[in-house]
PDB file of N, CA, C and O in Angstrom:
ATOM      1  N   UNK A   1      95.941  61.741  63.507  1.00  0.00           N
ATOM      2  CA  UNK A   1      95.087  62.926  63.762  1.00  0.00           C
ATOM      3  C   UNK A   1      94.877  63.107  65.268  1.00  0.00           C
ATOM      4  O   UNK A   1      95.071  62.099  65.948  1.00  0.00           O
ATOM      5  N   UNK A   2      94.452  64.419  66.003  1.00  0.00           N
ATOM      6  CA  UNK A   2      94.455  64.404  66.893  1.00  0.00           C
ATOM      7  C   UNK A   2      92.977  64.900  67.351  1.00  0.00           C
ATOM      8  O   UNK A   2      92.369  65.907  66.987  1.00  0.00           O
ATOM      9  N   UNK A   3      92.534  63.742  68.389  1.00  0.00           N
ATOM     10  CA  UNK A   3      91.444  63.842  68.851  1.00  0.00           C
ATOM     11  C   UNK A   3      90.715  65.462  69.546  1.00  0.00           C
ATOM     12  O   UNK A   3      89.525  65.766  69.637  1.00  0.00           O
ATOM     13  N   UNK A   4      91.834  66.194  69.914  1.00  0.00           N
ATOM     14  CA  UNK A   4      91.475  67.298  70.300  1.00  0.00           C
ATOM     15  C   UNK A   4      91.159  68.847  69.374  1.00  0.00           C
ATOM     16  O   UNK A   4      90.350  69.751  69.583  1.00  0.00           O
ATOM     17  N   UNK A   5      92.226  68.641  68.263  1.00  0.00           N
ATOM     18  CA  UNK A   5      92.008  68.967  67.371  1.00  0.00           C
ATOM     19  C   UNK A   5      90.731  69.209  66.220  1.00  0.00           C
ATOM     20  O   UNK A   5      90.262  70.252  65.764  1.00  0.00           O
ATOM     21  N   UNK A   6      90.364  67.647  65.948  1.00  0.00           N
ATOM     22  CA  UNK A   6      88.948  67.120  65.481  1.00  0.00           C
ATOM     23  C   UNK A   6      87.770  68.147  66.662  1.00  0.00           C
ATOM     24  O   UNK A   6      87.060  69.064  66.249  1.00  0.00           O
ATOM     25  N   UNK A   7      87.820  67.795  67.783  1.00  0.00           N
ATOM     26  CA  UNK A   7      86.969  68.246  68.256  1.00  0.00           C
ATOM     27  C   UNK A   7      86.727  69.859  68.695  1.00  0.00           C
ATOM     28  O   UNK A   7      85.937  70.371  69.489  1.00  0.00           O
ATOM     29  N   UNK A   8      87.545  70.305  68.005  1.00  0.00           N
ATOM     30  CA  UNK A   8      87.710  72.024  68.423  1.00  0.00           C
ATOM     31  C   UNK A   8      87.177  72.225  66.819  1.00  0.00           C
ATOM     32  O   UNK A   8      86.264  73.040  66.945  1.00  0.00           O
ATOM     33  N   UNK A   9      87.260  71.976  65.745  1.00  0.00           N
ATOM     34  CA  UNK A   9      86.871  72.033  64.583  1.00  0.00           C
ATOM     35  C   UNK A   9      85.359  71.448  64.881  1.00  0.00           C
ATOM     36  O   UNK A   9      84.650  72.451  64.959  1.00  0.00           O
ATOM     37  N   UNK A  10      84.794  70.633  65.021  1.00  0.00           N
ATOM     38  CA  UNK A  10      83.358  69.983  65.273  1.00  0.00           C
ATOM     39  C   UNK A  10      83.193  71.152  65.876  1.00  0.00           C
ATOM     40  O   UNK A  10      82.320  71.707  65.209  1.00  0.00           O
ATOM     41  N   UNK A  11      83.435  71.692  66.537  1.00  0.00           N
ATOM     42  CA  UNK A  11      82.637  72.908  67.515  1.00  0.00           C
ATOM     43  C   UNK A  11      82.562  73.739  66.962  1.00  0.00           C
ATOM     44  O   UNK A  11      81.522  74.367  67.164  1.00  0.00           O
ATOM     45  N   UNK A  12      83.423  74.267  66.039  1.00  0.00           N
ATOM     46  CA  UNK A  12      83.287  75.431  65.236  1.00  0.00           C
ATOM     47  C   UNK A  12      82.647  75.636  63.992  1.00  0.00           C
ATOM     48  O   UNK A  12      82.245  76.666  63.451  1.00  0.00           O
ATOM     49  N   UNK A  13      82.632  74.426  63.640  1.00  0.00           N
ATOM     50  CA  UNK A  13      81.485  73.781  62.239  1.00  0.00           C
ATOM     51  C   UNK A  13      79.699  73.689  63.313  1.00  0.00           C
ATOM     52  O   UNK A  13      78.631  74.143  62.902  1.00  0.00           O
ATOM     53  N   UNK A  14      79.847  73.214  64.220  1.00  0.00           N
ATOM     54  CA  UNK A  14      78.542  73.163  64.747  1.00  0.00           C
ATOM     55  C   UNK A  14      77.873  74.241  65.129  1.00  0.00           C
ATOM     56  O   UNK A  14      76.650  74.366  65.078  1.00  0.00           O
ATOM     57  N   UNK A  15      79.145  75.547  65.766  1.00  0.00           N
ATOM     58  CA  UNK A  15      78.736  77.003  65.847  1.00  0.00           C
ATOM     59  C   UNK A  15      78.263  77.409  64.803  1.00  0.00           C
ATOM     60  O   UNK A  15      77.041  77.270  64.758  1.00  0.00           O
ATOM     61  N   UNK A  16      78.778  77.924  63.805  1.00  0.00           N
ATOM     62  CA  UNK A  16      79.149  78.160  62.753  1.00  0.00           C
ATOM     63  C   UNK A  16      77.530  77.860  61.776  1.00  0.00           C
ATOM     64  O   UNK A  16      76.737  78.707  61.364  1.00  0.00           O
ATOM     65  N   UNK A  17      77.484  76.594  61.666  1.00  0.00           N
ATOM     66  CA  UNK A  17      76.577  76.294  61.107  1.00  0.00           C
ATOM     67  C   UNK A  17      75.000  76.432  61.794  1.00  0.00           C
ATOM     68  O   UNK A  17      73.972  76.752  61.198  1.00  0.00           O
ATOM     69  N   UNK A  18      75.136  76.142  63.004  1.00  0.00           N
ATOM     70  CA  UNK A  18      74.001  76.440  63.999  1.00  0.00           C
ATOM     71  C   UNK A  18      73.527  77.941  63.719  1.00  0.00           C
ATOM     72  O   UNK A  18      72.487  78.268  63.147  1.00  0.00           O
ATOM     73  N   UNK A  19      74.483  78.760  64.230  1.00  0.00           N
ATOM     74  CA  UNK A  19      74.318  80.503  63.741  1.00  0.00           C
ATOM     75  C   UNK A  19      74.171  80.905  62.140  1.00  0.00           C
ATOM     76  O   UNK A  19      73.553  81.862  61.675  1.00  0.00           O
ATOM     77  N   UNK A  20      74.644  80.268  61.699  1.00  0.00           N
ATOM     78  CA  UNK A  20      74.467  80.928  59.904  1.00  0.00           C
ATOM     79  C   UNK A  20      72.931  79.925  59.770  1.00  0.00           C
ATOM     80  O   UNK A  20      71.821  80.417  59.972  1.00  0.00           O
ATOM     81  N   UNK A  21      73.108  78.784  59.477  1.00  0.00           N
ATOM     82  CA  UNK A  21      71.472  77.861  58.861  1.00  0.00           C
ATOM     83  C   UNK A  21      71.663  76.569  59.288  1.00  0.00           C
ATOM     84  O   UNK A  21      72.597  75.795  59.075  1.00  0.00           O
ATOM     85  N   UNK A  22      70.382  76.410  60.088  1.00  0.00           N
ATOM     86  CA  UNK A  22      70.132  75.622  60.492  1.00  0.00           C
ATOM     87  C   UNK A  22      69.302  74.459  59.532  1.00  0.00           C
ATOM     88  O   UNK A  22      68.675  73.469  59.907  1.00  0.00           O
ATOM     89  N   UNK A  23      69.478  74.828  58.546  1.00  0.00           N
ATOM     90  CA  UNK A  23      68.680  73.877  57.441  1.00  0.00           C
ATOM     91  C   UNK A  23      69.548  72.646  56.789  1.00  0.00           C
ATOM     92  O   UNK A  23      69.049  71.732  56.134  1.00  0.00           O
ATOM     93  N   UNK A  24      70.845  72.785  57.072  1.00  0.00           N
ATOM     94  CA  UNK A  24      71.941  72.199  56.167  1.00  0.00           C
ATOM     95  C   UNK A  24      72.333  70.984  57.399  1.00  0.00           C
ATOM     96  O   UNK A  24      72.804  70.839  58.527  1.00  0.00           O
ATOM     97  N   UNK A  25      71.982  70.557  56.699  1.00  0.00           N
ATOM     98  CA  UNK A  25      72.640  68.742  57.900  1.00  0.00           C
ATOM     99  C   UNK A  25      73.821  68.984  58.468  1.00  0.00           C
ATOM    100  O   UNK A  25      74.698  69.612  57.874  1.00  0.00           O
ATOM    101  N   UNK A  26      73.990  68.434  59.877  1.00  0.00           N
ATOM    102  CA  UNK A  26      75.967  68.374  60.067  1.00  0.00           C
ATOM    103  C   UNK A  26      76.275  66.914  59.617  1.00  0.00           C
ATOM    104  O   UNK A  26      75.630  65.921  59.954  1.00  0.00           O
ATOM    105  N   UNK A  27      77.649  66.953  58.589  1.00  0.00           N
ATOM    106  CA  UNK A  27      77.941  65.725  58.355  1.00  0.00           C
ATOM    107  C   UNK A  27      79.631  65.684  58.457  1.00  0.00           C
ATOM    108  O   UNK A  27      80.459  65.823  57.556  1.00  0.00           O
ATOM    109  N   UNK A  28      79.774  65.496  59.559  1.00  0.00           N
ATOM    110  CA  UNK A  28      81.646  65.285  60.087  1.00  0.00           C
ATOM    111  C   UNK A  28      81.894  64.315  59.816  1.00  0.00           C
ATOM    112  O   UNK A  28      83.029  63.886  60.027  1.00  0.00           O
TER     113      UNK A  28
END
């Protein structure tokens, strides 16, 4: 897997989820 990869997805799950609800845990 590629570390850069992983982390462009984490960002977009953390956007993503930050902007839609902030109620739902992040669990990567």
């Amino acid at each position: 897997m590629d570390t850069i990869s992983l982390q462009k997805v984490a960002l977009t799950l953390l956007k993503s989820l930050g902007s839609s609800s902030r109620s739902q845990p992040i669990t990567t």
